[in-house]
N, C-alpha and C positions, 0 to 999 in steps of 0.2 A: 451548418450549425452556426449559430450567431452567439453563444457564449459559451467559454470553457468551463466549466464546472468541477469542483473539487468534490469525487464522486461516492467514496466508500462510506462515506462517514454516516449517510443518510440510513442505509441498509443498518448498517453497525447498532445505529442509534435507536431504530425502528424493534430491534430484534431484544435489545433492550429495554423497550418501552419507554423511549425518550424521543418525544417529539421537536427537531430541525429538521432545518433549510439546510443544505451543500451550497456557495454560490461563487460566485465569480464577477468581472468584469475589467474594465480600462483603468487607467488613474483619474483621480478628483477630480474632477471639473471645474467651472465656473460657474457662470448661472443656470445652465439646464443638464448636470448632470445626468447620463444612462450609462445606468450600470445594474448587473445584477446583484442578489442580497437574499439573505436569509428570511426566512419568514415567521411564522408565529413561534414562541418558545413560553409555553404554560410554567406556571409557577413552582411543578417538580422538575421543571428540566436540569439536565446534571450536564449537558454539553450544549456548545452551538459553534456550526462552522461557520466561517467569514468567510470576505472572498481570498487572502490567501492566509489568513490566520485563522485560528480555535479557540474555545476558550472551557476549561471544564470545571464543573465546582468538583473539589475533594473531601476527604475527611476534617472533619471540624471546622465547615464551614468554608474554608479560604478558595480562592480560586486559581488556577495555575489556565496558563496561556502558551501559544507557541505559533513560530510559521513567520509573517514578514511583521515587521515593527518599526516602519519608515515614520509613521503618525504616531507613534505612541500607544500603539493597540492592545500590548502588547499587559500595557501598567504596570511595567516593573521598572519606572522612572527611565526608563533609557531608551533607545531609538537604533538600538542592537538588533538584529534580525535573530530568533532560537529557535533550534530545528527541532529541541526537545524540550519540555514544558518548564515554565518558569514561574515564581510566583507574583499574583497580582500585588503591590506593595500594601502594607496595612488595611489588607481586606478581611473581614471575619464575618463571619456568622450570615453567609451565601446563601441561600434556598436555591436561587436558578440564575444562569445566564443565559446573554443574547450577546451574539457580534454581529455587527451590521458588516460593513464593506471596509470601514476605517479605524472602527473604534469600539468598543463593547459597553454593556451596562449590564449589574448584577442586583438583583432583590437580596437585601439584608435584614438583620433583626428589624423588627419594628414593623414590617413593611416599605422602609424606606428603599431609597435604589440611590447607586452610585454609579457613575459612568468615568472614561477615560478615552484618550485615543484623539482623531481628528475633529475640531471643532469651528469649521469655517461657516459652518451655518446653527450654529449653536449647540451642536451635537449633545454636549454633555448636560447640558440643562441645568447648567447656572448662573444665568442669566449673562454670559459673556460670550464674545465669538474671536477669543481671543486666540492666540498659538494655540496648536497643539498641546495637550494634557494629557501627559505621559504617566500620569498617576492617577488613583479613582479622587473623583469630588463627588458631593451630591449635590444630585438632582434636588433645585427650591422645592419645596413646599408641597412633596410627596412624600405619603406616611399611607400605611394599610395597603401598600398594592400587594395583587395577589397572582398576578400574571404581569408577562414582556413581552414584548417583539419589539426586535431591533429593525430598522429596515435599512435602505443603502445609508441615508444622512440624517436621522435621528432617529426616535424611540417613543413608542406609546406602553402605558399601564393600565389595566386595571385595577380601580381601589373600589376601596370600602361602598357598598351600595350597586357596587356592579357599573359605577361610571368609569370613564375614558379621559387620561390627559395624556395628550402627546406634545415633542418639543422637535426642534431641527427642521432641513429641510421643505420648505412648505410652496412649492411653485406650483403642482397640481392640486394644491389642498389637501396631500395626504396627513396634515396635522391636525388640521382643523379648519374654518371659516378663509375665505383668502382676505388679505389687509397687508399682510409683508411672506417675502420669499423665505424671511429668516426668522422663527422663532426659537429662540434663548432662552424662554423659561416655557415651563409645561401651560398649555393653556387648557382647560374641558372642552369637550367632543362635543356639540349641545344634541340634546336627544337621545341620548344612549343610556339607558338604565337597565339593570340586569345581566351586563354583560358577563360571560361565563369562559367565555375562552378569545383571543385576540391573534392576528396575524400579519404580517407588514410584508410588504411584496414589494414590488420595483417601488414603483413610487405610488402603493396603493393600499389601505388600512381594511381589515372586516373582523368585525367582530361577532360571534354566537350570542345572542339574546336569550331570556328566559323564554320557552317552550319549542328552542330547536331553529328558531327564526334567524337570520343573518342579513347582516348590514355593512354597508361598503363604502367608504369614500375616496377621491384621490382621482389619479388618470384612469380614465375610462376608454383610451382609445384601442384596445385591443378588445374590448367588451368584459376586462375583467374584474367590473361593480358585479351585473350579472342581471341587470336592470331592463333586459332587452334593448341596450343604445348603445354607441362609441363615445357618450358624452361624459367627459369628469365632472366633476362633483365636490365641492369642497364644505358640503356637510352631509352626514350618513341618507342613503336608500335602501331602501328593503332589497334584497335579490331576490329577484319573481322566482316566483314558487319552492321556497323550501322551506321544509319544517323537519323537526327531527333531527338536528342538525347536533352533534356532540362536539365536534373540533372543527377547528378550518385551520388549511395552511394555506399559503402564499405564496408562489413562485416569483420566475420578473415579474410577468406579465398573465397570468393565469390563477388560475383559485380552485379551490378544492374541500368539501367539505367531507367529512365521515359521519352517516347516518346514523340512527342506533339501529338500526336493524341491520348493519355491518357493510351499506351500501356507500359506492364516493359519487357524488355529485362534483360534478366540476362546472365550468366557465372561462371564458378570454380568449386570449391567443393560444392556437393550437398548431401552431405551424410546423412542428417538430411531433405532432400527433399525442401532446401532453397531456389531453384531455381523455384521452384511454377511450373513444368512441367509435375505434374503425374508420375513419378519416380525415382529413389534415383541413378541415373546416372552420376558421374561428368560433364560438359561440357566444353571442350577449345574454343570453341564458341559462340557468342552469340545465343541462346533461346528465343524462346517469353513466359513468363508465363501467366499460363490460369489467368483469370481476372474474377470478377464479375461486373466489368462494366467501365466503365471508371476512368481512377484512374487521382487525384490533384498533389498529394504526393506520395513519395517513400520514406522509410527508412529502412536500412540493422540494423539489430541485428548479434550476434559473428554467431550464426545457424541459424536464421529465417530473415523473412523480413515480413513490412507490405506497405500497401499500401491505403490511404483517397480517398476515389469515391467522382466524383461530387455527389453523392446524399446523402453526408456526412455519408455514413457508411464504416467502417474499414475492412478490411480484411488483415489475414495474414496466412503465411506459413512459414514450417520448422520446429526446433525441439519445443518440449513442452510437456518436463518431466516434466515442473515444472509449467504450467497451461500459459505460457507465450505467447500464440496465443489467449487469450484471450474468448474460444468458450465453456468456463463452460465443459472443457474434457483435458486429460492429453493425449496423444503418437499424434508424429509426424505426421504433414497435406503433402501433399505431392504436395497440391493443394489447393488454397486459401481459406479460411474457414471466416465468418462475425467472428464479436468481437460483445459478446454478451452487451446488456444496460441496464441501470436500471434508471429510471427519475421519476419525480415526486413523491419521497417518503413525507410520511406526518407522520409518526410513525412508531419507530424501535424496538425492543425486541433482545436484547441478549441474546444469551445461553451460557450455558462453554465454548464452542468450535464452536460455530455457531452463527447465527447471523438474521434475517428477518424485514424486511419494509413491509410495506404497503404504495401502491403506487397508482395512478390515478385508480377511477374506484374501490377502494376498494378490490384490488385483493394484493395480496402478493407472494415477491419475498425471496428467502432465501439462503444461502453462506455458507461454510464453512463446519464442520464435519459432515455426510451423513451418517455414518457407521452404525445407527441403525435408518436409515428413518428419522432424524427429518429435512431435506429440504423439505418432503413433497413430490417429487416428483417421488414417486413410488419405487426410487431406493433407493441401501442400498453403495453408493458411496458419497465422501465429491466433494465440488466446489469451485474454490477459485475464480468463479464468481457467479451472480446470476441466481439463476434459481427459474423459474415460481412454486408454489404449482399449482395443476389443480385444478377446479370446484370450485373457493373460490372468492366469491366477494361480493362488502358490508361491509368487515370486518372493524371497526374502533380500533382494536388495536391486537399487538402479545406479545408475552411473551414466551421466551424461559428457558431450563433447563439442565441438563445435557445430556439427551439424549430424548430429547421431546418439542413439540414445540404445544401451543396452539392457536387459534385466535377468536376472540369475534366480534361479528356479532354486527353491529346497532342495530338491535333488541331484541339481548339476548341473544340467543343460543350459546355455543361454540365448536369449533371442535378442536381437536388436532391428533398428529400425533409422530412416533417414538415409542422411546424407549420398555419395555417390563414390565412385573409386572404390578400393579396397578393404575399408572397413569395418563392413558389414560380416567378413567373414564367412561368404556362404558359396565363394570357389567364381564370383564373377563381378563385377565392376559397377552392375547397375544398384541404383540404391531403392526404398523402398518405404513406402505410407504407412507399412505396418510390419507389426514384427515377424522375419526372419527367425530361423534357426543356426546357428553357428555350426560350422562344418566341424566334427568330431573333439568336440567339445562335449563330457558326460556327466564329469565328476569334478567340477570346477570349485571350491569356497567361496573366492571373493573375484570382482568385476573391478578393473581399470580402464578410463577411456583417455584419452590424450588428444594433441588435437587433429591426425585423423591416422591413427592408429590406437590398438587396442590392446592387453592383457590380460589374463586371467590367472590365477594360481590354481593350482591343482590339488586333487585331494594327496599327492602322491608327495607337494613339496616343490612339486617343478613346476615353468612357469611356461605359460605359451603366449605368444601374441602375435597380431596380423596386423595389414594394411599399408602404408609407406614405412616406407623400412631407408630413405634417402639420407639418412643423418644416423643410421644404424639403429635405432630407437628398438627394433625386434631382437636386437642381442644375438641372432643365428651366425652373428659371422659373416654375413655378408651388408649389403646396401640393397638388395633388389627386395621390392614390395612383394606382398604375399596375401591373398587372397582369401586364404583358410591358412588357421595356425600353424607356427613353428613355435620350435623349443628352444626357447632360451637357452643357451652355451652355460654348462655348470654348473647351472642353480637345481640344487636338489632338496635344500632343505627349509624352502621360503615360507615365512608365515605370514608374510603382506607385502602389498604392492603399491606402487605408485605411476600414473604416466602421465608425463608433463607433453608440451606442445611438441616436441622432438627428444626427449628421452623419457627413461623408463630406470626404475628402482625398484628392490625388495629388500626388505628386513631378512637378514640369515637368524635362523634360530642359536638363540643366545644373545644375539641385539646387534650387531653389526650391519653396516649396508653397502648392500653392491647399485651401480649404477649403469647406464650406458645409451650412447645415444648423442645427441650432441653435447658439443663440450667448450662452446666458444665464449660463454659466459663463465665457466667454468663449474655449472651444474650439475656434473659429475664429483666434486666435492675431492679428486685425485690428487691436487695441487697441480692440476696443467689447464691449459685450454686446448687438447688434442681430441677431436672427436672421439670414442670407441665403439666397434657396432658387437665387441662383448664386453659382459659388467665386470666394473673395475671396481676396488672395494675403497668406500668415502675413508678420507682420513680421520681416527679419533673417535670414531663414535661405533662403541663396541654396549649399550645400554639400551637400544632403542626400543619403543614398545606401539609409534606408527609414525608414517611415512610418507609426505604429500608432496607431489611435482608441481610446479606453475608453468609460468611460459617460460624463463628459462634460471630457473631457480628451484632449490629442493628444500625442506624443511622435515627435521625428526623431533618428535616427542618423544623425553628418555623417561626410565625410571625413576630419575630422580624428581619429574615434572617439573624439567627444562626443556626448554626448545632451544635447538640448533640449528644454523639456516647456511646456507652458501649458494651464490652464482652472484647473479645480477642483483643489481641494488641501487639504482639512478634513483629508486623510486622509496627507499627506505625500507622496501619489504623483505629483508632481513633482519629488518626489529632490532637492531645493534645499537641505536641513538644517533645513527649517520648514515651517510651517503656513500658511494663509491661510482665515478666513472669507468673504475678500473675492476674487471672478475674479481670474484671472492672465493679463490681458488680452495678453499679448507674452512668448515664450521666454524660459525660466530657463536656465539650468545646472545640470546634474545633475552631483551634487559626485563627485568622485570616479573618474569612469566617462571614461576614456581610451582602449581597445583596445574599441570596441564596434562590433561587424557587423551586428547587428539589433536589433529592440525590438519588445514585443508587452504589452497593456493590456488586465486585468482591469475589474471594477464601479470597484476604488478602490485598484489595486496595480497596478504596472508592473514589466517584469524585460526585464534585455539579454543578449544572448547578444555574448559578448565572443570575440575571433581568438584567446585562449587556448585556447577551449572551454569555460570555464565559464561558466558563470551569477548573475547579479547582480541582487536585487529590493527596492523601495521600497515605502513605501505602509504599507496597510492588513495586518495578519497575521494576522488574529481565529482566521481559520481555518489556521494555516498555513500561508498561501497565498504565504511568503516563503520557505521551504523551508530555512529556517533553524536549525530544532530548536526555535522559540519560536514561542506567539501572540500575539507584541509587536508592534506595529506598527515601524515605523522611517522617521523622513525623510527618509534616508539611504540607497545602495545598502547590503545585507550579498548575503555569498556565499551560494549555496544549499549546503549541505552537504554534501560526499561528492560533489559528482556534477563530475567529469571527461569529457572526449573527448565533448561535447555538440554537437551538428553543426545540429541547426534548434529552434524555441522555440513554442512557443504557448502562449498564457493565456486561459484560460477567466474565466466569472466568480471565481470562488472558486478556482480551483485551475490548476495551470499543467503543463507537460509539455515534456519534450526528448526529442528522438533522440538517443543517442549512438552511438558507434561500434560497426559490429555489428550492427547494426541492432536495438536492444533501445529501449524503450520504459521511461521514469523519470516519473514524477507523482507530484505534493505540492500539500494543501494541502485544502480541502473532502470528502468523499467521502460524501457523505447517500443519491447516486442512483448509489452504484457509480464516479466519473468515475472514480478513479484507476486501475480495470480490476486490481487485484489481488486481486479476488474478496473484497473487503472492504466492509464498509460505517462510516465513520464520520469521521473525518479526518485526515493526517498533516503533521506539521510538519519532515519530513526526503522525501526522493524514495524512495519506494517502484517497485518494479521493476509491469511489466504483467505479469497472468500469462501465464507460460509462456514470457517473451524469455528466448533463453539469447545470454547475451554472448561 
């Protein structure tokens, strides 16, 4: 792969009916700039991805941006980087934007356009190439346009007439005529009348003409004018042979047009197999790419493309080192491949590194690190989308762990899957690709995983669990691991559970909580740091109504909807407003947090799920993992950002998840092994969607 690509956003957009570019590349150059860039964005676009920022128009015209803002990209007069959307400063009455690689431009009232961001080659189009402009100006002496495309170092419109001005970078002639590398004010395309839709690529311009025809200018060395040459061109050429032609988009180095008869033509470089043709061939011509069916939409990525079929499923092709085609598999398609779905989730279970719903029909789907089977699905490979567990259905809940994943049947039984050693529960040590039965396990209610041992509560009250048992964590009284369940010592009348990395906790009926297990942080909540391998009851907290362990820390949501937290705390995730080097031998208060229904506990983060619906997290944020828009930690609740109508919660190690309404699927925070499921791989500090929930 030769460029990283910012990958979801394309599908997202498509599925919407919002035609961008995903792009990527290196920092600014000097005079011969390569980098990848967004490509065409028609006059209703409501989004466009840059290469590490966004940009979306909103309600009433304004537009909000987010992602890196070293250049001013970002227009909200500052040079702040925002993980969660910001507003562009006195912008109004927005139709569409574009973000190139540095900088963005918006169509507003009038037809006029404004631009901001990087301007070393005249980017913003008025007539200076001065610093950086961190705020919108307008573009001279444009009124009536009715389309944009941003590309890497400036910006072409259509206006009035169906003509072409473009401004900024111009070394292969993607502006216009050559005469200087840098044009500052918009200059006309000459030639170009009727133009109906426009597209900006690496460093390469095409625009749709009246009856379907297409025209290209700019670097031509990948073949993607479409001319039959490698030769650029710094005023437009036809592209041999199309007609029919309703959109085009623009990749780096490649080009694509959508037919009306729902067919994509492509062209250029195809080295990553972008051009959807069954082999990795360049083409200076237009191609027809193979299709699965009639395609709505077209959009180019820096090496792939996808494509929305009337029968609203996605398909894409090209590169996908990085899970970016969407098909729950990593190397390049060559030929259009579906984007895998996930819909109707009703309950989600996170693991360290992975992640599982259950979803319509009681069946479950699971994401993320695969390395020791716990997706379930036979194989020992991670997914950064969903894939199906086989033969599981009926299940009403999951529960993941460090490398093992369990699911509890309506009826009782439960099966798990993964890891190795003891946890599995099924009387032998090996582990497994798919789901296991638990050895005399019937009548279970709810599912605890810890991180490699297990519990379950019973319909009876009592509590059973297996697998390392070395820090006491299975409560029977002794230390030695256990293969198939034992009974928790004394627990008869438990309505919920919890297991952290080495202990284990239940709510006694009436709200009290027992613990037991390790205790060197003092996450047995007893006022010591003495291991117990049976449950010891926490001090104080006789109100509880649930129950979440971490790594070595517990957390209860009471009655009152407060949370109370004790053990460890380097990390602030006891939400107290401070730190402690030293165990937190007896519940704190977690400052802040008053309407709170659940609570669920990361490595060294905790987050509640509050009776408003939203989401509240503490702790550690290295990765995000506070869904906040920052990698700051906080000792403190903050709200997770954007995410409303949130219905259940889980936290994985590093990253967290909610349901919300609709049954769609939101995760933030880690994503190395895929967890987040949105076909990406790397981490986010705001809630990204799973692929394919439609809300």
């Amino acid at each position: 792969m030769r460029h990283l690509v910012t990958r979801a956003g394309a599908i997202l957009a498509m599925l919407a009916a919002i035609a961008f570019v995903p792009t990527t590349g290196a920092a600014a150059a000097a005079s011969q700039p390569r980098n990848p860039l967004p490509a065409a964005v028609a006059a209703r676009s409501a989004v466009s991805v840059g290469y590490e920022s966004a940009c979306a128009v909103v309600s009433g015209g304004k537009v909000k941006c987010w992602g890196n803002n070293s250049y001013g990209q970002l227009g909200d007069g500052s040079t702040v980087n925002h993980a969660t959307p910001v507003f562009v400063t006195s912008l109004t009455g927005a139709t569409a934007v574009s973000a190139g690689w540095y900088g963005a431009c918006a169509i507003v009232s009038g037809g006029k356009v404004k631009c901001w961001g990087y301007n070393y080659y005249g980017e913003v189009g008025n007539g200076t190439t001065s610093e950086d402009v961190p705020t919108p100006v307008s573009v001279s002496g444009i009124s009536g346009a009715t389309a944009l495309a941003s590309g890497g170092y400036g910006a072409c419109v259509i206006v009035s007439g169906g003509k072409v001005k473009c401004w900024g970078y111009n070394y292969y002639g993607e502006v216009g005529p050559l005469g200087s590398e840098t044009v500052a004010s918009p200059i006309s395309v000459p030639g170009i009348v009727g133009a109906t839709a426009i597209a900006a690529g690496g460093y390469h311009t095409c625009v749709v003409v009246s009856g379907g025809a297409v025209k290209c200018w700019g670097e031509g060395d990948y073949g993607q004018l479409g001319n039959g040459s490698f030769d650029s061109f710094s005023t437009p050429i036809t592209s041999t042979g199309v007609s029919g032609a309703v959109s085009v988009t623009a990749g780096y180095d490649h080009t694509c047009v959508l037919l009306h008869n729902g067919a994509a033509v492509c062209w250029g470089d195809n080295y990553d197999g972008e051009l959807g043709i069954g082999n990795l061939s360049s083409q200076p011509t237009p191609v027809t790419a193979a299709s699965l069916g009639k395609l709505v939409a077209i959009s180019a990525g820096t090496d792939e493309t996808c494509g929305f079929g009337s029968t609203n499923q996605v398909e894409c092709w090209g590169e996908n080192s990085y899970g970016e085609l969407g098909n729950g598999l990593q190397g390049q398609a060559t030929t259009p491949v579906p984007v895998k779905a996930l819909s109707g989730a009703s309950q989600i279970g996170a693991g360290t590194y992975s992640t599982c719903a259950v979803v319509s029909g009681g069946h479950v789907k699971c994401w993320g690190d695969g390395t020791n089977g716990q997706l379930g699905d036979g194989l020992v490979s991670s997914s950064a989308t969903p894939v199906s567990v086989p033969g599981l259905s009926g299940v009403s809940a999951v529960a993941g762990g460090y490398d093992d994943t369990c699911a509890l049947f309506g009826s009782g039984p439960i099966d798990c899957w993964g890891g190795y050693g003891a946890q599995l529960g099924i009387g032998t040590y090996a582990g497994s690709t798919v789901p296991v039965r638990v050895t005399g396990i019937s009548h279970a209610k709810k599912i605890a995983i810890g991180g490699d041992h297990a519990c379950a509560l019973l319909s009876t009250g009592a509590v059973a669990c297996w697998g390392d048992n070395y820090e006491g964590q299975l409560g029977n009284g002794s230390t030695n691991e256990a293969t198939t369940p034992v009974v928790v010592h004394g627990i008869s009348l438990a309505v919920a559970i919890a297991a952290g990395d080495y202990h284990s906790c239940a709510i006694i009926l009436g709200g009290h909580v027992e613990c037991w297990g390790d205790n060197s942080e003092g996450e047995l909540g007893n006022n010591s740091t003495t291991n117990s391998d049976i449950p010891v009851e926490v001090h104080g907290i006789t109100d509880a109504v649930a129950i979440a362990a971490g790594y070595d820390d517990t957390c209860a949501a009471l009655v009152t909807g407060r949370v109370e937290c004790w053990g460890y705390n380097d990390d602030g995730e006891l939400g107290n407003g401070t730190y402690s080097y030293n165990p937190v031998k007896t519940p704190v208060v977690v400052g802040g947090v008053h309407t709170a229904k659940t609570v669920s506990l990361g490595e060294y983060s905790s987050c509640a799920l509050l009776t408003t619906a939203r989401v509240v997290c503490w702790g550690d944020g290295y990765d995000g993992q506070l869904g906040n828009g920052s990698t700051y930690g906080s000792y403190g609740p903050v709200a997770v950002g954007g995410l409303t109508g949130a219905t259940s919660l889980a936290v994985g190690g590093y990253h967290a998840c909610a349901d919300v309404s609709g049954g769609s699927v939101r995760c933030w925070g880690y994503d190395f092994y895929g967890e987040l499921g949105n076909g990406a791989f790397g981490y986010s500090s705001a809630p990204v969607r799973v692929a394919g929930v439609v809300v």
